[in-house]
Every structure is written in C-alpha cells, then in structure tokens.
C-alpha positions in Angstrom: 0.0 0.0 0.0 2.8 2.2 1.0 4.4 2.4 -2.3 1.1 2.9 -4.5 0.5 5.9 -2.2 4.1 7.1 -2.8 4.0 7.2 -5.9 0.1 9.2 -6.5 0.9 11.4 -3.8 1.7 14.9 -4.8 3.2 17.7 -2.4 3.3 20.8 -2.7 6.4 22.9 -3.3 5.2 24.6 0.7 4.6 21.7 2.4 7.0 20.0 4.9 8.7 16.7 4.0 8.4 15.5 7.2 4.6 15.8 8.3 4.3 14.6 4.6 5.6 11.3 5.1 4.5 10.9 8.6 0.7 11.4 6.7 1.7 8.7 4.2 3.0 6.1 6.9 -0.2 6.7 8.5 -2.4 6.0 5.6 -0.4 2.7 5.2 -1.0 1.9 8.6 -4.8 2.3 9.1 -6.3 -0.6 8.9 -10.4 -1.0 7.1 -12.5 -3.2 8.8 -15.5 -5.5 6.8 -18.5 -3.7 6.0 -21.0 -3.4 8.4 -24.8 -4.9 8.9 -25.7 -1.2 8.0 -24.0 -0.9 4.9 -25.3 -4.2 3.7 -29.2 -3.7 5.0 -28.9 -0.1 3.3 -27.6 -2.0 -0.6 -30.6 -4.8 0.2 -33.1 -1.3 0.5 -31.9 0.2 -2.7 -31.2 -3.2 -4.6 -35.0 -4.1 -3.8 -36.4 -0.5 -6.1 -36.6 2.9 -6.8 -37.9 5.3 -4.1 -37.4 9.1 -3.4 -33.8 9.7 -3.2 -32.6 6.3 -3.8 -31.0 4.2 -6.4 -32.5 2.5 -9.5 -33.1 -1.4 -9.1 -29.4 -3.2 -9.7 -27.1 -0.5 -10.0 -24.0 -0.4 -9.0 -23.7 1.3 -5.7 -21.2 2.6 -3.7 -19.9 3.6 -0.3 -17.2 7.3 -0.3 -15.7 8.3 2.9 -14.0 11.2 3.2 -11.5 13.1 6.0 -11.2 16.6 5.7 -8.1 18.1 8.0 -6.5 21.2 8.6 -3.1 21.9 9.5 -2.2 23.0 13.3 -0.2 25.7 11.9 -0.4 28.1 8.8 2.6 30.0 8.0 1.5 34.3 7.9 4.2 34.4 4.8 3.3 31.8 2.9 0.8 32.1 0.3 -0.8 29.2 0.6 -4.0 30.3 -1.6 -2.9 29.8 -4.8 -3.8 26.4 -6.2 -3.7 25.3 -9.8 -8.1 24.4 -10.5 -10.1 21.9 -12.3 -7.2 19.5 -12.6 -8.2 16.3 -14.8 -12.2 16.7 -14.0 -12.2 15.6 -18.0 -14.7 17.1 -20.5 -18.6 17.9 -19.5 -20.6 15.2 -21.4 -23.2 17.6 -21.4 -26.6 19.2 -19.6 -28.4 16.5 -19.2 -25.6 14.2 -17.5 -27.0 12.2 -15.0 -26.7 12.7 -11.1 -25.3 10.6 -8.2 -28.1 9.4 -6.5 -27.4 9.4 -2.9 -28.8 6.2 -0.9 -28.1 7.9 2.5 -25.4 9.0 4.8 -23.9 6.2 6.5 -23.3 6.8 10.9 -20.2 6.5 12.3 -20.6 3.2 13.5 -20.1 2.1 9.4 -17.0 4.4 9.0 -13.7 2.9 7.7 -11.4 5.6 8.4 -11.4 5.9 11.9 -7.9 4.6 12.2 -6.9 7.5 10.1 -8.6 10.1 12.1 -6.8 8.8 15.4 -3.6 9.2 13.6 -4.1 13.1 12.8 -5.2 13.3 16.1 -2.2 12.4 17.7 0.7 13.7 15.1 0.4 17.1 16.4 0.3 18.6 12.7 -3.1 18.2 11.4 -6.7 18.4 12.8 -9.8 16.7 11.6 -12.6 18.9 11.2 -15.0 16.5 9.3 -15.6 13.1 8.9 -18.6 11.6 6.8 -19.6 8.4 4.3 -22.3 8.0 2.2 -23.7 5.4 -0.4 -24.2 6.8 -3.8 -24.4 5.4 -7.3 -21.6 6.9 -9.9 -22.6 8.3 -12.6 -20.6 8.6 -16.2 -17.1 10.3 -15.9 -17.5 14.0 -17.4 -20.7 14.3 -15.8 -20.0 16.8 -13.1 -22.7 16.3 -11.1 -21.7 16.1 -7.3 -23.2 15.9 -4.0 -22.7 18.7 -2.1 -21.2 18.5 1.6 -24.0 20.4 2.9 -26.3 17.7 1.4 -24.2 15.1 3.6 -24.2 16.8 6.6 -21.0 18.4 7.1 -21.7 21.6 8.5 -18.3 23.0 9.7 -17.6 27.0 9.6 -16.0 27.8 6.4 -16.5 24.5 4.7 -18.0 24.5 1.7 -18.0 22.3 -1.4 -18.6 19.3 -3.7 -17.7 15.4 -3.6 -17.6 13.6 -6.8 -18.1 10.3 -7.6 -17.7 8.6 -11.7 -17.5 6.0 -13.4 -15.2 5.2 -16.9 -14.9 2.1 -18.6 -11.9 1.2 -17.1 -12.0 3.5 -13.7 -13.7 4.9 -10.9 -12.9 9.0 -10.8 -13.0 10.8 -7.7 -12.7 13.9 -6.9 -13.8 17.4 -4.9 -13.9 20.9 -5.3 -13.6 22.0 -1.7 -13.1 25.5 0.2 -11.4 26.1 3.8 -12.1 29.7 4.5 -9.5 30.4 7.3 -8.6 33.7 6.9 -8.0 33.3 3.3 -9.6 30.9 0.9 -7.6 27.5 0.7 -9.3 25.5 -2.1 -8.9 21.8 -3.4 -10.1 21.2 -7.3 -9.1 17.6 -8.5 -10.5 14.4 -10.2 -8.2 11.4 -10.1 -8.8 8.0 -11.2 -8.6 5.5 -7.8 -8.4 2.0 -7.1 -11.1 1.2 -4.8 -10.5 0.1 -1.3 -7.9 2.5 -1.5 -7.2 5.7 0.5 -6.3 8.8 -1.7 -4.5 11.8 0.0 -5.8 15.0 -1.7 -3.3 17.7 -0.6 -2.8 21.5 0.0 -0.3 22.7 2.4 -3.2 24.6 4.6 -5.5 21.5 4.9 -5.9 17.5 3.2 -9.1 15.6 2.3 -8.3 11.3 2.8 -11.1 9.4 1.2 -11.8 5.7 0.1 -14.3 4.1 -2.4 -15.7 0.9 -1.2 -17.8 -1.2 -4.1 -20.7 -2.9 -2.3 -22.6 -6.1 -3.6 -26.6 -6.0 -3.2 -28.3 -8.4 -1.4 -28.0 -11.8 -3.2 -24.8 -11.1 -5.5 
C-alpha cells in the first residue's frame, strides 16, 4: 500500500517533508475493517427499487468516505491560496448528465477511516474537522454532477464544497472541489482515477481531504 501511495501522492512545493511522510506512513498503517450490517441492509433497500432519493433497481452502488483536516499551523508568509483548478475533471458530457443518487449517509458506526482520524489526532500537525460516508451510485465520468457537503451533513464554519463520484470504462474517478475559509480561501479542485478500497491523499499545504471508495454487492450477488 505504501508504495502505491508514494508514488500518487503529490506535495506541494510549501509543504514540509516531514509531516508529509508521517501522513503517508499513517495512511499505510490504518487498517479497514469488513462492511457493516448497515451498509449491507442499506444496498438490500436500494437493490429491492426505486424510491425518493434512492438508487435505481441493480445498479451499481457505492460507499465514499472522506476526512477533511486542517493543518495546526499556517505559516502568515506563505501564500498558501494559490492552487492550480479543475485539474483532470475531463470534459462535460453535457446538460443533461446524469446525477449521483445518494442512498443515505452512513453513521459512524459504518465508518472505515477511523484509524486515520486517530492518527491526525495524535501527530500534532493536522486536525480533523469532518468526517462523513455516504452510499451513492456513480454516474458517467464528465458528468460533473456532485453531492454537495452540505447535502451530507457536514456543517463546519467555512466549509464549503462538492464530492464527486464517476464512473469510466476502465476507472472509478473521484474527486472534490472543496473551500477552507480560514482567513484566506484555501481550495482543493481535483479528479483522479482511484483503485477502490484504497485511501487517496488529496493535498494543500493549509488542509488535506483522505477518502476511500468501497464497491458494495446488493443483497444476493
């Protein structure tokens, strides 16, 4: 795992080697538990139809976790708001792309990433400030349709923004287009393809996002 995360990470030219790496042991080091009865009875629900807010009958559904953090410390000098945007999001298939459809939220009893959380806790450089996971389906890459963090229940001052979740032939694509308003606007803007079952580290020097995709199989796959 360690390597794989080497080699996707990318650190900015601001950030310090040090916390870097400690971040990246970290991730290597958390462990993911199984899924939990809540996950499963939640793909059964969806599996079984269509309802208000949930997921057409068999598709694909899955679970996104994500960890935002901030850093303890944000340098006066360093100006830590310039970020390049839009990286790889890909090309807008169009107006009428589909959404995500959003099962639910998921309670912290189903989260995966808790080992992760302790870990920021206790390095003395970052600080969790949200912590959510949700089932969706994922709609075609280039759709640009998100789910808002509001819409998930993150409702931290000076939070704002979008998860993403798509699907290509050959990859899942995740990405966000998040804000931390801390005295200046810190932003993260990128779409990657990911593996899933596999943490991504989505980097600024001034705060992080650490997410997972989790496929889940419906009730009698």
């Amino acid at each position: 795992m360690l390597p794989t995360l080497l080699a996707s990470h990318r650190r900015s030219r601001n950030a310090p080697a040090a916390p870097a790496l400690l971040l990246l042991a970290l991730l290597a080091a958390a462990s993911v538990p199984a899924a939990q009865p809540a996950v499963a009875a939640a793909t059964a629900a969806a599996a079984g139809g269509s309802s208000s807010g949930g997921a057409v009958a068999g598709a694909q559904l899955y679970q996104v976790e994500m960890v935002v953090f901030r850093a303890s410390f944000v340098g006066a000098t360093e100006d830590w708001s310039s970020a390049p945007y839009g990286h790889n999001f890909g090309t807008p298939i169009g107006a009428n792309a589909p959404a995500p459809q959003e099962v639910h939220t998921l309670a912290p009893s189903d989260y995966r990433l808790d080992g992760v959380v302790r870990g920021l806790r206790n390095s003395g450089s970052w600080r969790p400030i949200a912590h959510v996971a949700w089932v969706q389906t994922a709609p075609p890459w280039g759709s640009h349709t998100g789910v808002p963090l509001s819409q998930l229940g993150v409702d931290v001052p000076g939070l704002s923004g979008t998860a993403y979740l798509e699907r290509a032939p050959q990859y899942l694509h995740l990405g966000f287009d998040v804000t931390l308003d801390a005295g200046a606007p810190y932003r993260i803007d990128e779409m990657r393809n990911v593996r899933p079952n596999e943490k991504q580290y989505f980097d600024h020097p001034a705060f992080g996002i650490i997410a997972a995709v989790y496929p889940l199989k419906h009730a009698g796959r």
